[in-house]
N, C-alpha and C positions, 0 to 999 in steps of 0.2 A: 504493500500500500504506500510505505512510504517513497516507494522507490520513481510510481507511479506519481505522484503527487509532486515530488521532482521536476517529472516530464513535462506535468501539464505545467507546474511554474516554469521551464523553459519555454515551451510553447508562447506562452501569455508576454513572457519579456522578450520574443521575436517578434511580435505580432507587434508590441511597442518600442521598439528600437528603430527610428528611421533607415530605409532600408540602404542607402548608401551609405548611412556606417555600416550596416551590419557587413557588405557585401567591401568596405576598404578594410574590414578588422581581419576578415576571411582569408580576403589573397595580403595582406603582410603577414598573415601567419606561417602559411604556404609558401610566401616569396622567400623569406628569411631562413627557412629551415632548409629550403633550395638551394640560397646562396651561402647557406652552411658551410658547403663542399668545397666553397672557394675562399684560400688563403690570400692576404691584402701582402704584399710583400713591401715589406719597408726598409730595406739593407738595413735592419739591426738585428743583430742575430738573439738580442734578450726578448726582443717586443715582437708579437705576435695579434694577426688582428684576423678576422675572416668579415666574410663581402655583407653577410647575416646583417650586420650595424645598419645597412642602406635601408631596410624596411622597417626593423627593431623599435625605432623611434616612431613610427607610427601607431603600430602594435601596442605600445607603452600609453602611449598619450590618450587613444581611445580608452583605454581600461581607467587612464585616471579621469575623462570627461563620464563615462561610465558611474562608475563608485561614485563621482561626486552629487551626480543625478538621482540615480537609480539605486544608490549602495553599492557596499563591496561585495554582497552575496549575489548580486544582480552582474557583479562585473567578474566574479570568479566561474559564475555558473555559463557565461558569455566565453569565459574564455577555455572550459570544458568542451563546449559546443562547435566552436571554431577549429580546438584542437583532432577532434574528432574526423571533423569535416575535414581538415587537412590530412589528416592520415587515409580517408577515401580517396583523395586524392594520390597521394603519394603510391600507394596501391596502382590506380591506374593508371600513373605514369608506368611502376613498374613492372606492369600489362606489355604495355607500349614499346617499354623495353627491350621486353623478352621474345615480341613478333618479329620475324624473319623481314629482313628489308635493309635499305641502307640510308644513312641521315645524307640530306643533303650537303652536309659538310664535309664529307667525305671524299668528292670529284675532286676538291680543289686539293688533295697531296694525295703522294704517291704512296704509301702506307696507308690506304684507305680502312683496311681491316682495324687497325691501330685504334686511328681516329674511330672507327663505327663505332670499337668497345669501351671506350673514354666517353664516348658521348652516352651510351648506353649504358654504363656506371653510372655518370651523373646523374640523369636523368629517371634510371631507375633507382638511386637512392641505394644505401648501403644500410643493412641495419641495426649500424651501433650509433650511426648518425641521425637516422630516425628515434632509436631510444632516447640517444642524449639528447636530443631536442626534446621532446615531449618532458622527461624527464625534469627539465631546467625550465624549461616554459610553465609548467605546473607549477614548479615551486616558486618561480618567481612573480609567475599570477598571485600567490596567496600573498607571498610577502607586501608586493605592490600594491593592493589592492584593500587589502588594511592597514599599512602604515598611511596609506594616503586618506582613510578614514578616521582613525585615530587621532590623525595629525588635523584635520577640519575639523571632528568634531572641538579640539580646543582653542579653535580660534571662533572668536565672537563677529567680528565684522566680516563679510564678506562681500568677497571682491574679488578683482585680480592679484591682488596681491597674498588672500587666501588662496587662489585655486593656483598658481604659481609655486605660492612656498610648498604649500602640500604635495603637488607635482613632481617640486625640483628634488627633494627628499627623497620622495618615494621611488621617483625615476631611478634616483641612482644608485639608492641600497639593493633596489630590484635588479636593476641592470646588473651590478656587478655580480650579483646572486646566480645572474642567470650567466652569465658569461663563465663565471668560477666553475658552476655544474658543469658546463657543457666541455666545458677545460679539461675539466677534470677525469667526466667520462671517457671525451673522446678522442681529443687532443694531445693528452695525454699518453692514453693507450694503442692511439690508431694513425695518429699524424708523424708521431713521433718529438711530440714539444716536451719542453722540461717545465719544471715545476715553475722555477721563475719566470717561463713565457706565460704559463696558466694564469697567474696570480698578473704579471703585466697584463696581460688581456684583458680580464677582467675588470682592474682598475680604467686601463686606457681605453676601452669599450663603453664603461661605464661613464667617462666625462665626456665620450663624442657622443652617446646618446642623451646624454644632462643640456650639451649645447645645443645639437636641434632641437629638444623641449623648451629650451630657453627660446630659438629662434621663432617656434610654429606654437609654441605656448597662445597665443594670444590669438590665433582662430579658435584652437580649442575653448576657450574663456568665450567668446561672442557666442558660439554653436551653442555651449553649455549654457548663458547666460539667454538664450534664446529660447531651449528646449525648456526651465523655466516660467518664462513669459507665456509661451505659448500654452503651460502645461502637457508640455509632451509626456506620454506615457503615465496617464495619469492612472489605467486601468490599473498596471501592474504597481502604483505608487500604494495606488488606495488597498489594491488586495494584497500585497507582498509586502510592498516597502514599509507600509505604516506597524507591519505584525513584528515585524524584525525590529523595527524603530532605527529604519537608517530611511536612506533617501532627500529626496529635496525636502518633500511636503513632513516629512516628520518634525 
């Protein structure tokens, strides 16, 4: 029953989620874990980054306009859902994979086979890199998503300057949480990094994702400040959000 009752609170907070977030939260989840596969080469051999960061700050910043709306049970139970939906996919990439054919990247060198199977790795995902994503994405949905509530519910005034600080915190203790996991998992064991690139990445992940919240901070704030106004999502406010005692209207 309870499990069910779940579903349907998922259901009710899609149904109130304006659907081009739901539909940018979706593929930065999917994009990121994608560009997982690809390392940022920075000629230093202690620092270590991968391509993930490019979409990551999006990913982030929905969950904390999410939480500050809707709640962190509304933004962790969103970022369940999405993860889900990403692993359907990564599935049928790795369909696609596995079908007999050749990528069109391949005409263009003379090692075509080479090429086929590098594309057909990436593409179909490998998976310890599918773990370690989910894995670090999970965890750092939880942490992000109540320290960015915790950290609102003590501030009185609200503004940009609340949805900011809360943001910029929670962005980063999450980020680095998520960057360390995935470090740790798979980086670690599978790329072949050492423990000091884990732990740089993690940090240096953590402040490139802090700076684009700092940059795109303030659409998220108008969207958020809007949804609000309009009382967006007010079904799942009044059924969900008010029971929990989080949300706007609480």
């Amino acid at each position: 029953m309870k499990f069910k009752n779940i579903i349907k609170e998922m259901l009710v907070l899609q149904r109130n989620i304006p659907g081009i977030v739901f539909a940018l939260f979706v593929m930065s989840v999917v994009s990121m874990n994608l560009l997982a596969n690809k390392s940022i080469d920075l000629h230093v051999s202690w620092l270590a980054l991968d391509c993930g960061i490019i979409f990551s700050w999006l990913t982030f910043l929905i969950m904390d306009m999410i939480a500050r709306h809707y709640g962190p049970r509304a933004a962790t139970l969103l970022s369940v859902e999405a993860l889900v939906i990403s692993v359907f996919f990564i599935l049928m990439l790795f369909a696609g994979s596995r079908i007999p054919g050749v990528w069109g990247e391949s005409y263009s060198f003379e090692n075509s086979s080479d090429i086929n199977a590098a594309l057909d790795n990436t593409f179909g995902g490998t998976w310890y890199v599918v773990l370690g994503s989910a894995i670090a994405f999970l965890v750092s949905s939880l942490v992000n998503n109540s320290l960015n509530w915790l950290i609102g519910k003590k501030i009185k005034k609200k503004g940009f300057g609340e949805f900011a600080l809360r943001s910029y915190i929670s962005t980063f203790v999450s980020q680095f949480v998520d960057n360390l996991c995935f470090a740790l998992i798979v980086s670690l064991n599978f790329f072949g990094w050492s423990l000091l690139q884990c732990l740089m990445c993690a940090v240096t992940g953590a402040v490139v994702e802090l700076l684009c919240e700092v940059i795109f901070s303030p659409i998220g704030f108008r969207v958020s400040q809007k949804w609000m106004k309009n009382n967006t999502g007010r079904e799942y406010l009044v059924t969900y959000a008010a029971k929990y005692s989080c949300g706007s209207i609480s």
